[in-house]
C-alpha angles and dihedrals in degrees: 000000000000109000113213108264121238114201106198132196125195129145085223139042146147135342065035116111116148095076085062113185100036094053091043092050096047095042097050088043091053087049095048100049103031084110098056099039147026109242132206121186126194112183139147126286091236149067121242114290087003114145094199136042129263104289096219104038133092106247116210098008131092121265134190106229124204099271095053092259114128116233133202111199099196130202108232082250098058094055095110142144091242086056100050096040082050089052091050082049100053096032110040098199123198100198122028115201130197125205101193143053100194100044124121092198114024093050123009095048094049097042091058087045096061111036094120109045091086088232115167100247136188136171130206106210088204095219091307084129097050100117083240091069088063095064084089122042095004095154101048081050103053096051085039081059099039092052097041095042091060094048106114085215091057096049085075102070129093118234112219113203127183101225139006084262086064095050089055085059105056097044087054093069083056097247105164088199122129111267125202121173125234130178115257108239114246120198097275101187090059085081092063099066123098111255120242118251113229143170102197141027111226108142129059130196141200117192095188144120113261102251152143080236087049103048097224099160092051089053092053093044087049091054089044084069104056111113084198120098108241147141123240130196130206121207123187136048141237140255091181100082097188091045097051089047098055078043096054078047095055091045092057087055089060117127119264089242088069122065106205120202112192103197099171117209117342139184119265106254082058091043086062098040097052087047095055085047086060139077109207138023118227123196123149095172127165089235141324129199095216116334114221087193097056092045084052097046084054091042094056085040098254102148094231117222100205142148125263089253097098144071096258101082097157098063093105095035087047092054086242093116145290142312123212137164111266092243085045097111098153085047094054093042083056099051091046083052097061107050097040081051095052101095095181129101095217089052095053102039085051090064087036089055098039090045084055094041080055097056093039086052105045105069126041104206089196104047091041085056079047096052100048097046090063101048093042 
């Protein structure tokens, strides 16, 4: 039996991991549904802010990944339209996806190439379109949307968003493309592991980038402010030079009762495994379309103290933590507060349990499948 071919298109992929959201979204999509589909992924052959290529892959050339999807890991010169008119050739793709809204050649190339082939496509813009993206760049967006947005070719695609709020979104740009919504897809396999048994919370995380979008300098300040003596780690790095350093200044004015440990960007298995070694998840951010990082602190058991700009609303009525404003400083301090003061194990292993309920019940595997079968 033919499986119905998936062309994909993302600037990043794995063994990708500094670019964070859009690799884990593509990558858990890809295992969810490799029963279903045949996937073909064509990315970049390099990391985020990477200047050379990955040392131990093959670059230009097709290779299977773990999963049974074929990848193409292409040079920026080789970015061109006979190469992608040769991929449509070999391929014959039936449905053609783009993971990004902002890519010149992941996206807009392709996109142009491929304006007559008559090829189903879609394009996840991956939160591009939240108002707090436009906190950086926010003049060279906004002409990027308002030319696009009026190409004949682009009107055919279908824009995927994850919720109604994303929707909102891109109708707000004023994108008279078709929408349909699709389920981002979590890290399903982090439910399965065992949760740690603890008697106290006494260290804190972010996996996050350092940004303004982010609110990187109110998190530190909040954690300035715990009496408590307790270690935080920092996970992410930042493409904002200026910003990050007036951020690595503000860490070194921490209080001595807080042990900061500043990782940078990791790869995702240590991602997981710094996550499960801490108590809370901490996450003030401006907006997210969906957060990975939050859906994985609930799925290993961490309470999140986050802000109301994300898609898990239920955290604080739930008993998994607790839900502030972004500019709520006093709010957040106070939540902190609550969960590194409980000293019982019942009490703890209640928010442990609820942070990981959230997780289990907020994605359905087989009605997602369900969902993008359909559409596709």
């Amino acid at each position: 039996m033919t499986l119905h071919k998936i062309l994909i298109f993302t600037d990043w992929y794995v063994p990708a991991y500094k670019a964070g959201g859009p690799v884990t979204s593509i990558k858990n999509l890809v295992k969810l549904l490799r029963k279903d589909f045949d996937f073909f992924v064509v990315c970049g052959d390099r990391d985020l802010g990477d200047t050379k290529p990955y040392a131990d892959l093959g670059i230009n050339e097709w290779q299977k990944g773990i999963n049974g999807e074929q990848i193409l890991y292409l040079a920026p010169n080789n970015c061109t339209k006979k190469i992608y008119n040769n991929i449509i050739e070999v391929i014959k793709p039936n449905t053609i996806y783009y993971n990004s809204l902002f890519s010149k050649n992941f996206t807009l190339k392709p996109i142009l190439y491929y304006s007559n082939t008559g090829i189903k496509s879609f394009l996840s813009p991956r939160g591009m379109l939240h108002p707090a993206a436009f906190k950086i760049k926010k003049i060279k967006k906004l002409f990027f949307i308002n030319v696009v947005k009026r190409l004949p070719l682009f009107k055919k695609v279908i824009f995927l968003a994850t919720d109604e709020t994303e929707k909102k979104h891109i109708l707000r740009h004023g994108f008279k493309n078709s929408i349909k919504i699709l389920q981002n897809i979590p890290d399903l396999d982090l439910i399965e592991i065992p949760l740690k048994s603890k008697t106290i919370f006494n260290k804190a995380i972010t996996v996050s980038r350092i940004a303004p979008e982010k609110n990187s300098l109110l998190a530190l300040e909040a954690i300035g402010k715990i009496k408590n003596p307790i270690s935080y780690t920092w996970i992410g790095d930042s493409k904002d030079k200026v910003y990050f350093d007036v951020f690595m200044k503000k860490a070194k004015t921490l209080p001595s009762n807080i042990t900061f440990n500043y990782l940078g960007a990791l790869p995702k298995a240590l991602i997981t495994e710094n996550l499960f070694k801490n108590d809370i998840f901490f996450l003030p951010t401006l907006g997210e379309n969906f957060g990975h990082a939050i859906y994985e602190a609930l799925a290993l058991g961490l309470p999140c103290v986050i802000s109301n700009k994300t898609p898990f609303q239920s955290i604080e009525k739930s008993l998994a933590g607790f839900i502030c404003e972004p500019n709520d400083m006093e709010g957040f301090i106070t939540s902190l507060n609550k969960l590194f003061k409980l000293q019982d194990e019942a009490s703890i292993n209640l928010y442990q349990t609820n942070a990981r309920n959230i997780a289990q019940d907020s994605f359905d595997a087989e009605n997602a499948a369900l969902q993008y079968k359909e559409v596709w």
